[in-house]
KOLLOTI-571641 format. One line per field, with one value per residue (C-alpha): residue in one letter; x, y, z. Coordinates in pm, 1 decimal, decimal comma. Last residue first. Layout:
% KOLLOTI-571641
residuo	(A; ...)
X	(X; ...)
Y	(Y; ...)
Z	(Z; ...)
END
This chain:
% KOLLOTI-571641
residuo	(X; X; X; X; X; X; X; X; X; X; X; X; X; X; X; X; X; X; X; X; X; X; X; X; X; X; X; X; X; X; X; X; X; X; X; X; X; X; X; X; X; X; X; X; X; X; X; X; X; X; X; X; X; X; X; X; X; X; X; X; X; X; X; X; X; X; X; X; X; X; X; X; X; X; X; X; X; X; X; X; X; X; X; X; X; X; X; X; X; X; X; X; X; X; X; X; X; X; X; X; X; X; X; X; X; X; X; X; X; X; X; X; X; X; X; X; X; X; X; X; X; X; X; X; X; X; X; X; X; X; X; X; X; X; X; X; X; X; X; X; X; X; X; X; X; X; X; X; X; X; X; X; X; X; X; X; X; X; X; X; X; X; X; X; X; X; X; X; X; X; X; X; X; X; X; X; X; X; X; X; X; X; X; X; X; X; X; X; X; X; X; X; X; X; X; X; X; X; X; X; X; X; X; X; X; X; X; X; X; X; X; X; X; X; X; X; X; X; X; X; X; X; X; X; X; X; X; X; X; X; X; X; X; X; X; X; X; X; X; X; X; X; X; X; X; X; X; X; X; X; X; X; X; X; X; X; X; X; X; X; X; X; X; X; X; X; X; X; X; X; X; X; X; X; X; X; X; X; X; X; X; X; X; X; X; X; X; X; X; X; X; X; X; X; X; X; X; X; X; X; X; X; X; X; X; X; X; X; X; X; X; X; X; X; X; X; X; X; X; X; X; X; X; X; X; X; X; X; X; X; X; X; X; X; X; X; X; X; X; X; X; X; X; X; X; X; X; X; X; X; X; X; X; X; X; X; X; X; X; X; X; X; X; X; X; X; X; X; X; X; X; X; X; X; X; X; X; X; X; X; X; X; X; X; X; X; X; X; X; X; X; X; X; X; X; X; X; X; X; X; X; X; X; X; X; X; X; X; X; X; X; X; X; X; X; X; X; X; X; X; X; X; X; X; X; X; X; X; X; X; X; X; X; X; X; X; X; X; X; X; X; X; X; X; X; X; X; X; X; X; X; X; X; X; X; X; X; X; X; X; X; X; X; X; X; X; X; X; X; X; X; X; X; X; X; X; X; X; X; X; X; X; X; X; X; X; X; X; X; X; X; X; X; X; X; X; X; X; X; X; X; X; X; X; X; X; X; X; X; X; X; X; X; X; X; X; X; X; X; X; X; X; X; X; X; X; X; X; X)
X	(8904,3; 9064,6; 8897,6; 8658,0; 8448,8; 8110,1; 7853,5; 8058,7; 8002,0; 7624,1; 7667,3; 8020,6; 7860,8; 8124,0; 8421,3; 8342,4; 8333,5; 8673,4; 8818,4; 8723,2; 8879,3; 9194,6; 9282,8; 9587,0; 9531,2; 9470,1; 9432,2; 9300,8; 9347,2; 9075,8; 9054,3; 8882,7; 9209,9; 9361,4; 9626,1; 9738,7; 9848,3; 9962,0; 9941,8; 10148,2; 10450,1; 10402,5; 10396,3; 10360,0; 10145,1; 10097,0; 9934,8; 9585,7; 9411,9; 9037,4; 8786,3; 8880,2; 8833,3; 8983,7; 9263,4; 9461,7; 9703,5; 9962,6; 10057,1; 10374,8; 10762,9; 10945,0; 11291,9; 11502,0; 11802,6; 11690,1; 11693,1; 11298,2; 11252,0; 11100,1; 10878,6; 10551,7; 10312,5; 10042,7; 9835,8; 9672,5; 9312,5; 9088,0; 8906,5; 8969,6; 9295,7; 9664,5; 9784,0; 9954,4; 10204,1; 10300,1; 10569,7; 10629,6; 10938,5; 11120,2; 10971,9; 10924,0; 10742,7; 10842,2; 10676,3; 10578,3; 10398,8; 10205,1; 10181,3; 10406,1; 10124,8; 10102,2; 10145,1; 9811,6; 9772,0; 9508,5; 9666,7; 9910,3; 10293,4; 10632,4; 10956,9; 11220,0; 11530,0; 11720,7; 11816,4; 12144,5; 12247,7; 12586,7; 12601,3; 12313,3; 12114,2; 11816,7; 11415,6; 11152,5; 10790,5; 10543,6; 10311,8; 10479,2; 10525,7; 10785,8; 10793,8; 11146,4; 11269,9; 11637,4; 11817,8; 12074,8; 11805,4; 11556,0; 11535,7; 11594,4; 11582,8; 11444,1; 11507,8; 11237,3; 11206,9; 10894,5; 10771,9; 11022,1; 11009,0; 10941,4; 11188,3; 11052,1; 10897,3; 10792,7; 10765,1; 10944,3; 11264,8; 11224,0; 11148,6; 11467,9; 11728,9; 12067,2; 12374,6; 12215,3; 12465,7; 12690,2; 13002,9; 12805,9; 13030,6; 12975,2; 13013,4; 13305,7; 13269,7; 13316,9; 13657,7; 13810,8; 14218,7; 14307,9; 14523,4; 14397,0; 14195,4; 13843,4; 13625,0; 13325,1; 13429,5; 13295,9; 12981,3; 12928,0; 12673,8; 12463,3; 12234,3; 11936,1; 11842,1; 11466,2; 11357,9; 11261,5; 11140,4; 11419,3; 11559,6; 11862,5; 12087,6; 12294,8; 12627,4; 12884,4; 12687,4; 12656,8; 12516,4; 12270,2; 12117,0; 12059,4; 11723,8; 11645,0; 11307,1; 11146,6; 11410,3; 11277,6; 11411,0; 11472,2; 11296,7; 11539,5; 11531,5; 11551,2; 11612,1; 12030,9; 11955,5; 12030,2; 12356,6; 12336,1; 12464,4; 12685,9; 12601,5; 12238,2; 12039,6; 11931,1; 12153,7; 12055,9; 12273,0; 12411,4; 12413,3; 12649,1; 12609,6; 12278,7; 12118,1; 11949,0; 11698,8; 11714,6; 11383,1; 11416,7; 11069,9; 11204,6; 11316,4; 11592,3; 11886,7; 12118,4; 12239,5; 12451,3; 12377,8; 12108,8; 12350,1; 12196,3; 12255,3; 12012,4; 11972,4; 11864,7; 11600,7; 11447,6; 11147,0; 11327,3; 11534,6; 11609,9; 11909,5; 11972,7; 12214,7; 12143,8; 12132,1; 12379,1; 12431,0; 12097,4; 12073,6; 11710,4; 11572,4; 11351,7; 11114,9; 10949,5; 11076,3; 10884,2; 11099,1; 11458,0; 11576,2; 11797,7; 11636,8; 11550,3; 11330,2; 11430,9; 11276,9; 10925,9; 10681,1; 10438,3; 10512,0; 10553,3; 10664,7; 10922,6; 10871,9; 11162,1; 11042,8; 11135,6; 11101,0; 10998,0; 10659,9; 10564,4; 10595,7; 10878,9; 10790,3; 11090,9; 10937,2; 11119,5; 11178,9; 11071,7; 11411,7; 11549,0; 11436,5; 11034,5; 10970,8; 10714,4; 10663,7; 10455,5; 10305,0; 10094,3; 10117,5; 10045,5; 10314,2; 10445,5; 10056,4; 10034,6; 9760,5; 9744,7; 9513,9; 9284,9; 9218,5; 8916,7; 8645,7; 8575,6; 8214,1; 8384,6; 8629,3; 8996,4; 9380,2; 9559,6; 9648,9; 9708,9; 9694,1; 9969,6; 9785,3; 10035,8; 9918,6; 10028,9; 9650,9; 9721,2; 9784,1; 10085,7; 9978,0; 10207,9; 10132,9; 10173,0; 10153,3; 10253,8; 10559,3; 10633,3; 10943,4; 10737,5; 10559,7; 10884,5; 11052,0; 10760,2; 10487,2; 10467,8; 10228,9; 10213,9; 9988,3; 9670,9; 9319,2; 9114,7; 8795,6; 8506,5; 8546,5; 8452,6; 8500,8; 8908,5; 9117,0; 9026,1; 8954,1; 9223,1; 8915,2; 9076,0; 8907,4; 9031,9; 8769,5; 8481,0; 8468,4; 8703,6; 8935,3; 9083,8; 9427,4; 9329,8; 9459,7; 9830,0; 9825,0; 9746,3; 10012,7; 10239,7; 10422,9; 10610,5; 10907,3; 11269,8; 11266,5; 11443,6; 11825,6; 12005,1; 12200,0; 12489,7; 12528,9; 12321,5; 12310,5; 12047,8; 11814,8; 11678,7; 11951,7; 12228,5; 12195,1; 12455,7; 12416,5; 12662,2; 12586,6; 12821,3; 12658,2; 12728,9; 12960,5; 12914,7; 13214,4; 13233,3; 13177,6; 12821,4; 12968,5; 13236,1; 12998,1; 12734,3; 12947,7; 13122,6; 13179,5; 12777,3; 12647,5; 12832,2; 13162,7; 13217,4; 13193,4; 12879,0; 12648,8; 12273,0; 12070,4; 11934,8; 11830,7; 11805,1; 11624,8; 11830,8; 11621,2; 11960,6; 11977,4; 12250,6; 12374,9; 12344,5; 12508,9; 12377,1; 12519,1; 12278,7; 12236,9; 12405,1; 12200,5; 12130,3; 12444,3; 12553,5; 12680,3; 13051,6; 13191,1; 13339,5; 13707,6; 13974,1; 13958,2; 13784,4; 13992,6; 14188,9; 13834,7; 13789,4; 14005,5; 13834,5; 13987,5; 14174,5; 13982,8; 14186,0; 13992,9; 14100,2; 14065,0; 13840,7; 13609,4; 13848,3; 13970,9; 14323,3; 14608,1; 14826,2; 15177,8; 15417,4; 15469,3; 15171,5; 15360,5; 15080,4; 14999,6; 14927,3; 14651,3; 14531,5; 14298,2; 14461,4; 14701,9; 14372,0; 14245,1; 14374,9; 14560,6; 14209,6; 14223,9; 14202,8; 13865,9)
Y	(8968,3; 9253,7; 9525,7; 9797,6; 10051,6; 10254,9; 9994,7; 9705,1; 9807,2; 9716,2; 9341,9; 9285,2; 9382,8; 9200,8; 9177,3; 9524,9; 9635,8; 9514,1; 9647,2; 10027,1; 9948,6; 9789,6; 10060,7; 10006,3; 10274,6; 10216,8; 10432,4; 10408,9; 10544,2; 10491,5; 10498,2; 10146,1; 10022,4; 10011,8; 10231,0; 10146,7; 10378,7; 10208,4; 10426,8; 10455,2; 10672,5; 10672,2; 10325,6; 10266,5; 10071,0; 10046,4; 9754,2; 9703,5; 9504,0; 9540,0; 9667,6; 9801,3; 9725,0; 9405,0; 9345,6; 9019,3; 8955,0; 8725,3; 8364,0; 8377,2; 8278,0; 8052,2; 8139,0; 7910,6; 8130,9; 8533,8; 8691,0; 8656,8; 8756,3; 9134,7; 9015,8; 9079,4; 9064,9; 9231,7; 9200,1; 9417,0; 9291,7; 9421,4; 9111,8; 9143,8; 8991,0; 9125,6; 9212,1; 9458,3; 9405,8; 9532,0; 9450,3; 9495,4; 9544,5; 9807,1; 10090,1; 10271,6; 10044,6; 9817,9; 9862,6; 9635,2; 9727,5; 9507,0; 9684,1; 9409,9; 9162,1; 8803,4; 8891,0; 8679,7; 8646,5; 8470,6; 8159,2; 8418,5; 8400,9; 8508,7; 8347,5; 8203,5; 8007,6; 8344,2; 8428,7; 8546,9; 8903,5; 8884,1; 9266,0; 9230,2; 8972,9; 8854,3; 8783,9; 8678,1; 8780,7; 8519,5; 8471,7; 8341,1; 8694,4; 8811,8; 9018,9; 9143,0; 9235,4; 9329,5; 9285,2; 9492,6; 9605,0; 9440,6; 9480,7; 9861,7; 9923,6; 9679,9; 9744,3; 9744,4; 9588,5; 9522,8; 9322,0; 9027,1; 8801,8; 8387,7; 8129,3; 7765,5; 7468,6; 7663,0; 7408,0; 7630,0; 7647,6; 7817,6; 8160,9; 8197,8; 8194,6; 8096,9; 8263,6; 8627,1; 8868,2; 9077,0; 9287,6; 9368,4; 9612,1; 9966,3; 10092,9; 10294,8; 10651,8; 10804,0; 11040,9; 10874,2; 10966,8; 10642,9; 10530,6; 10215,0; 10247,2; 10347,4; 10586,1; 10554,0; 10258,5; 10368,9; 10279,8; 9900,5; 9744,0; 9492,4; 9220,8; 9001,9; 8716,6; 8668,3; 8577,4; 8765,6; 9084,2; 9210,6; 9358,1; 9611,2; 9721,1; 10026,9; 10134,9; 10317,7; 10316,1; 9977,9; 9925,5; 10199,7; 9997,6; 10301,2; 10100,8; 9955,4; 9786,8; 9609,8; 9692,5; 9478,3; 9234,0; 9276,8; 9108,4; 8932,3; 8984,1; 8635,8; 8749,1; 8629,7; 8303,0; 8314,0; 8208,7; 8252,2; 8534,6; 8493,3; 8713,2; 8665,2; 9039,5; 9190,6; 9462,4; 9480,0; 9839,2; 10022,4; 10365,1; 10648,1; 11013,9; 11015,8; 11256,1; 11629,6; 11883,4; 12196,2; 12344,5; 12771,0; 12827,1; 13011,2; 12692,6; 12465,2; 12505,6; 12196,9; 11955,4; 11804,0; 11956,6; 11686,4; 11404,4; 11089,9; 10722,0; 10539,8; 10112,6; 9952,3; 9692,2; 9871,2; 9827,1; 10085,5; 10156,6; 10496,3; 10611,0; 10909,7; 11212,8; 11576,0; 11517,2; 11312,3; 11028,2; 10911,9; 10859,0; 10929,0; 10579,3; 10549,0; 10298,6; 10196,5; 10424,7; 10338,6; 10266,3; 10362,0; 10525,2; 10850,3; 11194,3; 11360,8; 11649,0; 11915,0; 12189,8; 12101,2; 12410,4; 12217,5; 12539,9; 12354,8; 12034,2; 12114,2; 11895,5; 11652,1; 11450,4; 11106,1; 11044,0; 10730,2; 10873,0; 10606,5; 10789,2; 10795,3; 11110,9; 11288,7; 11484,6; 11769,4; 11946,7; 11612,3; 11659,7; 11334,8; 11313,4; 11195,0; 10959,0; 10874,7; 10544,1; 10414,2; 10775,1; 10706,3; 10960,1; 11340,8; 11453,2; 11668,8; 11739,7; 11831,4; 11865,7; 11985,7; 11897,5; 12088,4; 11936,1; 11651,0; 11739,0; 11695,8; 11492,5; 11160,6; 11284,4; 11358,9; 11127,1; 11290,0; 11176,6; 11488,5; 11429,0; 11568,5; 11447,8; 11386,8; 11396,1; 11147,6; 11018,6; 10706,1; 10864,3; 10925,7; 10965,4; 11186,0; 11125,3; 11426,8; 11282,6; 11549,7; 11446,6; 11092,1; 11037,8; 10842,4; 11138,9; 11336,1; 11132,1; 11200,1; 10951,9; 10729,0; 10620,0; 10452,9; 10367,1; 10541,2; 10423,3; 10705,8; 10818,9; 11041,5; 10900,5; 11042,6; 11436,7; 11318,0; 11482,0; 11221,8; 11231,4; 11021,1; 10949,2; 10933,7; 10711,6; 10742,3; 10993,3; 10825,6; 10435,0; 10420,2; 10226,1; 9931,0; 9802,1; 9527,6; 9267,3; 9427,0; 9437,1; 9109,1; 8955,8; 9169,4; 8832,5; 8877,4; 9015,5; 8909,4; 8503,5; 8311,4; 8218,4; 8075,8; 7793,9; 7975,8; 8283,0; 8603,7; 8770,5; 9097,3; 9068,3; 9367,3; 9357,6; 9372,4; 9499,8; 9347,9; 9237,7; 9000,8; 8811,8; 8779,9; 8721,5; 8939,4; 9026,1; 9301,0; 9478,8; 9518,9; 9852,9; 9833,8; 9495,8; 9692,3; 9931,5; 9707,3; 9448,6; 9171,9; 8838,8; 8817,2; 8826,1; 8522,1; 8554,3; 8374,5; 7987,8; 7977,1; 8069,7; 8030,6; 8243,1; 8597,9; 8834,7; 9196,2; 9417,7; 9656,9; 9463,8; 9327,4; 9162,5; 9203,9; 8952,0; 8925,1; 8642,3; 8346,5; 8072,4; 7788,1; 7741,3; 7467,3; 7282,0; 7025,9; 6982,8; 7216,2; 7048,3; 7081,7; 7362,6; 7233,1; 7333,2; 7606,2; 7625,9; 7859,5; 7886,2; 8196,8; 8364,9; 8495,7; 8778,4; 9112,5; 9288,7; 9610,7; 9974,9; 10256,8; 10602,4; 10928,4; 11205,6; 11488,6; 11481,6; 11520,4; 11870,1; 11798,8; 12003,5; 12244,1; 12226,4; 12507,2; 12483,9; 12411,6; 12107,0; 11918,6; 12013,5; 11727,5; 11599,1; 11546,2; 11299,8; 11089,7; 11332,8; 11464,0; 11785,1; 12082,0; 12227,9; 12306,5; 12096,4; 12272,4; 12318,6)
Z	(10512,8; 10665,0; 10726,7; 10505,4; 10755,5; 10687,5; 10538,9; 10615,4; 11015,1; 10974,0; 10851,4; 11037,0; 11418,2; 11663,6; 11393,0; 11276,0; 11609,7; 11692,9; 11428,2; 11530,7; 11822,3; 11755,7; 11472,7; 11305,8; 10965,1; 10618,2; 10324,8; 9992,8; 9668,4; 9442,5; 9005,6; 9046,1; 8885,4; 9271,8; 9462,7; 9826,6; 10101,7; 10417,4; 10787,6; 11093,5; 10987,3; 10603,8; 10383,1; 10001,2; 9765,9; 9359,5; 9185,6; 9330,9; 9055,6; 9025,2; 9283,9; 9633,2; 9959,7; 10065,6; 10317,2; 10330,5; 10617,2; 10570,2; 10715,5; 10916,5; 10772,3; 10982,5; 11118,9; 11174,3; 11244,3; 11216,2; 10894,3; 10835,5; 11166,1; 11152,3; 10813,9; 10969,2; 10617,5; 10459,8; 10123,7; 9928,9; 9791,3; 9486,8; 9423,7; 9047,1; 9023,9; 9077,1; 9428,6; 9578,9; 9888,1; 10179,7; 10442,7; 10834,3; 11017,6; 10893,5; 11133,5; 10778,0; 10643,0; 10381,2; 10005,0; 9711,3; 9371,0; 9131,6; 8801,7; 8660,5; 8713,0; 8744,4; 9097,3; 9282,4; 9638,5; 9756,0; 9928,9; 10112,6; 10049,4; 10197,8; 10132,2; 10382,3; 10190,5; 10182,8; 9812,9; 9786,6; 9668,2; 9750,1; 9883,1; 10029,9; 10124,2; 9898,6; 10002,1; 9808,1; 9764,5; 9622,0; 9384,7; 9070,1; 8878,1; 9195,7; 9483,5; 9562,7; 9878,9; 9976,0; 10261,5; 10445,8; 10716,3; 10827,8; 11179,4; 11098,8; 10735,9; 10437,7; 10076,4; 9825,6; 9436,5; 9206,2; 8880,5; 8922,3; 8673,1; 8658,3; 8555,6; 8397,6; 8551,8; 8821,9; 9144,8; 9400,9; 9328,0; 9004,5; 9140,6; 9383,9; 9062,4; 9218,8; 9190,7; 9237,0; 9064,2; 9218,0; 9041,9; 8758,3; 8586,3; 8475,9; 8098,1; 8089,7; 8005,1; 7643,3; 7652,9; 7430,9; 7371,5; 7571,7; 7825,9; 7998,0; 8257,6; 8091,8; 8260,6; 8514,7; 8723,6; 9090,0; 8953,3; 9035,8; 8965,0; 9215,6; 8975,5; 9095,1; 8900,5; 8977,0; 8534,9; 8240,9; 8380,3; 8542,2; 8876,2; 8929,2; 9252,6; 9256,3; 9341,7; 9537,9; 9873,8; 9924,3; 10298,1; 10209,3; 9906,5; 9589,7; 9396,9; 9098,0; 8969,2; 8704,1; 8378,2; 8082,5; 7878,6; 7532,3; 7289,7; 7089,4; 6703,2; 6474,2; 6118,1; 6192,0; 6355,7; 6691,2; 6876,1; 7252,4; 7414,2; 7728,0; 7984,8; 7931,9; 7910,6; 8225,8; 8205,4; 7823,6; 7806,6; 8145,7; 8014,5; 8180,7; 8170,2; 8076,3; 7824,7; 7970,2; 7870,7; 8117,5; 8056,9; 8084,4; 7972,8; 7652,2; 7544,6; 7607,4; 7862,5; 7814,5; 8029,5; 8291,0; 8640,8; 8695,9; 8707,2; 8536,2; 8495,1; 8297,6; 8323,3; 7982,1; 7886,0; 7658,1; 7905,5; 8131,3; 8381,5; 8575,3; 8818,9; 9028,4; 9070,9; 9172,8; 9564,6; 9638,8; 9893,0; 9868,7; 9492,0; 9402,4; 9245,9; 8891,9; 8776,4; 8437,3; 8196,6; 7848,0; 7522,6; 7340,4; 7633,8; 7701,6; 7744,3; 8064,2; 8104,9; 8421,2; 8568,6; 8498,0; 8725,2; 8981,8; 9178,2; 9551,2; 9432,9; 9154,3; 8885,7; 8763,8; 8407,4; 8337,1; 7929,1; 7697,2; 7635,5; 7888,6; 8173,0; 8447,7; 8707,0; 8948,9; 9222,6; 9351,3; 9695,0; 9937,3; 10099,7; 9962,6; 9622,1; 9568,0; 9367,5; 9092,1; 8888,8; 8588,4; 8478,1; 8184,0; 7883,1; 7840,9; 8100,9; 8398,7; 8517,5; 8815,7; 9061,8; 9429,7; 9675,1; 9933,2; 10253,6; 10220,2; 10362,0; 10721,2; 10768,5; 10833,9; 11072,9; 10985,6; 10956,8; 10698,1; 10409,5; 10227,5; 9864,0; 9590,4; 9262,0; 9014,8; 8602,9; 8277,3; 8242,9; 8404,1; 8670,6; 8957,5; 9307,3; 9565,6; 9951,6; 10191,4; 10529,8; 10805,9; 10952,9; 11096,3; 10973,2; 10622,7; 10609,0; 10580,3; 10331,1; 10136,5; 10053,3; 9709,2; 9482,9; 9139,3; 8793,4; 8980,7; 8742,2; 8621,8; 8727,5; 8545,4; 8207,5; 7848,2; 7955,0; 7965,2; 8261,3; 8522,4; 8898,5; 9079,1; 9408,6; 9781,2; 9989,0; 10427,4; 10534,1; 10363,3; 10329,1; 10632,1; 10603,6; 10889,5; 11007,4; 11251,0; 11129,7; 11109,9; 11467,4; 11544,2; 11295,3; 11538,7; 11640,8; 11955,4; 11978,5; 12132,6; 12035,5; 12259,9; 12220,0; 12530,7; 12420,5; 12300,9; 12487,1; 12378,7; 12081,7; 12058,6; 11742,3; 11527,2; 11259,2; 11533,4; 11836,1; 12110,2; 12460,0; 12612,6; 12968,0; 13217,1; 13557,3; 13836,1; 14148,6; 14290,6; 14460,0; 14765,3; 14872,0; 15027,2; 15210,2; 15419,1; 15521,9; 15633,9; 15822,8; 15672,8; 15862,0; 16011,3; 15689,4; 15620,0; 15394,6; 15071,9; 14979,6; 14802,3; 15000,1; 15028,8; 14864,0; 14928,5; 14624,1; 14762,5; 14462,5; 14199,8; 13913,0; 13792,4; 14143,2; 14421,9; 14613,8; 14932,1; 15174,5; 15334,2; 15562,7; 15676,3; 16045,5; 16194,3; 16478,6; 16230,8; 16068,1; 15779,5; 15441,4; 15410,8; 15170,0; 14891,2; 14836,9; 14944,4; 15334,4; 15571,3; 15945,4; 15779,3; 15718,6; 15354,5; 15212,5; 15149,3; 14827,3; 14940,4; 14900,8; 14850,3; 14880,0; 14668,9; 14869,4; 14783,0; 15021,2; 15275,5; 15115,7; 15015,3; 15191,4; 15000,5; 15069,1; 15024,5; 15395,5; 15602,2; 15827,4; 15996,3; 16312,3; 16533,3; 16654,0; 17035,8; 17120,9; 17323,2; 17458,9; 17609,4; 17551,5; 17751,9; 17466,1; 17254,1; 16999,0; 16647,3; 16442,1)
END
């Protein structure tokens, strides 16, 4: 609104010049604001100590919490040099202090290190079963036995998201039993299951590919089978070793490749749209596109007599590492050498009229051997592999035949000095199976033995500097050797000779009354021992 022209000259304003110039709203303006400059009569240097009759000089500083933090001042103006609108925009000055994520830890200056999470050894005590809802029975196709024992487990990608938890349990008997593992009251039955049966042999391994479409089964009749999930129909039979398949990975970066090893001692390379059509059924029977022979074997041979014939050394365990996306990484029988190949390398360089792929190079090995450091007076095998993810992520865990589970970083594949352990743990086994959940910060393990236990583990610190590795949990409630375990979102899965799956779930209540009452509670619950 314009003066009126009886206002004082005081207050008049002038009209500003409305030609071809547009006039910024007020609101709009971009506001200057120069540093404020201490009092002329305040010197560089300490600041004196205040007499008596001096009162002390405070200013405001701001606190991470968004709360007034007084203290006396350093130097700056008093409260009663800037007033309130000045001092709002000042700028605050703070504290430098560096955050950054990195495998579950956040770096802070030198000197200041303190642990970020507490131990969750309390949590993993108090995972209970329930001798109803949470028992699964593998019932057996043979009229001479009722049960029979579960050779390897594994939940979907799904379950292991969070989704609903559909957990597939390879036999001894060569058949899959697709269980729901959900959580239900002790009178619910148990939601209908589906059953399989891809072979006529043991299953030693099962895995599901990436969007939990197709199940891919090693057996011993020296063949891995892919069954579609929802039909149960065999799409594909695969063809290559000499002996029994003991594992199998999915390749995460592609949905029709993945890897096997066996107790030939050989590593399989496969691409699902290689093959032929067989059968009226429509069976595409395939052979590997690359073979990785003895990749366990010595590098350099030794000289044998000519009679003598090596047994070959087994395949354990192989799995697709996320931080190494071009190859794969490999376990043995014979001793806890880790090897990474490389599969970029599928064709000779030089020029040639072949046409027979390159066999892959080992481009990592382990340089030292983690299972003779430890008292062994000669090298133990590994019987099962898993990678870590989240806090754990770019390592590798291997339990091995002399008790203990060891830990490797990737890509050199060196063994950390922390190991994990539990007086009652036994791994003599190569049935014993090992799993990380999927939060990445807590680890399972079977056991070999009669006793029936599985074992447990926080392993969120095992990378972090002096890091100390925590007793495990042991939980009984099953007879004979539990080999094969797996995780879904809040809740283990572990497979025993007693022909029982069983699952376990944190639950602080329920624990607690078992602890308070153990003589009636054993009659319903199983906890840790």
């Amino acid at each position: 609104m314009l003066p009126s022209p009886n206002s004082s000259p005081a207050h008049r304003v002038p009209l500003e010049t409305r030609t071809n110039v547009t006039r910024t709203p007020q609101h709009q303006q971009k506001l200057f604001f120069n540093l404020l400059t201490p009092p002329t009569d305040k010197k560089l240097g300490k600041r004196p100590y205040p007499g008596r009759d001096q009162p002390l000089q405070k200013h405001i500083k701001l606190s991470h919490a968004g709360e007034d933090v007084r203290g006396v001042d350093d130097g700056f103006e008093t409260d009663s040099d800037i007033d309130m609108e000045e001092r709002v925009m000042m700028p605050v000055r703070r504290r430098h202090t560096s955050f950054r994520m990195h495998t579950g830890l956040i770096s802070r200056p030198a000197g200041s290190f303190k642990p970020l999470e507490p131990s969750t050894l309390s949590i993993l005590r108090s995972f209970v079963s329930s001798h109803k809802s949470d028992v699964f029975k593998c019932q057996s196709t043979s009229d001479n036995t009722h049960l029979t024992p579960p050779y390897a487990c594994s939940y979907t990608r799904g379950a292991k998201l969070g989704g609903t938890p559909l957990l597939a349990v390879a036999t001894e008997q060569g058949s899959v039993h697709i269980l729901n593992t959900s959580r239900r009251k002790d009178w619910d039955t148990e939601p209908q299951r589906q059953t399989i049966q891809p072979h006529n042999n043991g299953i030693f391994d099962v895995k599901w590919n990436h969007d939990d479409t197709l199940l891919a089964t090693c057996s011993g009749d020296r063949s891995t089978r892919i069954s579609c999930a929802e039909t149960g129909a065999i799409t594909y039979v695969l063809r290559g070793h000499a002996s029994t398949v003991k594992c199998a990975a999915w390749d995460p970066n592609h949905h029709d490749l993945l890897a096997t090893g066996g107790r030939d001692g050989a590593v399989c390379l496969w691409d699902l749209r290689v093959g032929e059509v067989s059968g009226e059924e429509g069976i595409m029977v395939s052979q590997p596109v690359i073979i990785i022979p003895e990749a366990h074997e010595d590098m350099v041979k030794p000289k044998r007599p000519k009679k003598h014939i090596p047994v070959p050394r087994s395949v354990t365990g192989i799995l697709y590492p996320e931080s190494e996306p071009y190859g794969i990484v490999t376990s043995g029988s014979f001793d806890g050498i880790l090897r990474y190949w490389d599969l970029r390398t599928s064709s000779s360089p030089r020029k040639s009229r072949s046409t027979k792929p390159k066999t892959p190079t080992a481009l990592m090995t382990s340089p030292v051997d983690p299972t003779t450091l430890y008292g062994s007076r000669r090298p133990r095998g590994i019987t099962s592999l898993t990678t870590g993810s989240g806090p754990t992520a770019g390592l590798v865990f291997a339990v091995g035949a002399d008790a203990r589970i060891h830990t490797y970083s990737l890509p050199s594949l060196t063994a950390l000095p922390l190991t994990y352990s539990h007086e009652n743990m036994q791994s003599n086994s190569f049935y014993v199976g090992l799993s990380v959940s999927p939060c990445g910060r807590w680890l399972a393990s079977g056991g070999s033995g009669s006793v029936g236990s599985n074992f447990l583990f926080d392993v969120g610190g095992v990378a972090r500097p002096g890091a100390v590795a925590q007793e495990g949990i042991e939980l009984r409630g099953q007879i004979g050797e539990v080999g094969a375990v797996d995780w879904a979102d809040d809740m283990l899965a572990t497979c025993a000779d007693d022909g029982t799956v069983r699952v376990w779930r944190p639950d602080i209540e329920t624990y607690r009354k078992c602890q308070e009452d153990p003589k009636e509670s054993k009659w319903e619950w199983s906890w840790s021992a």
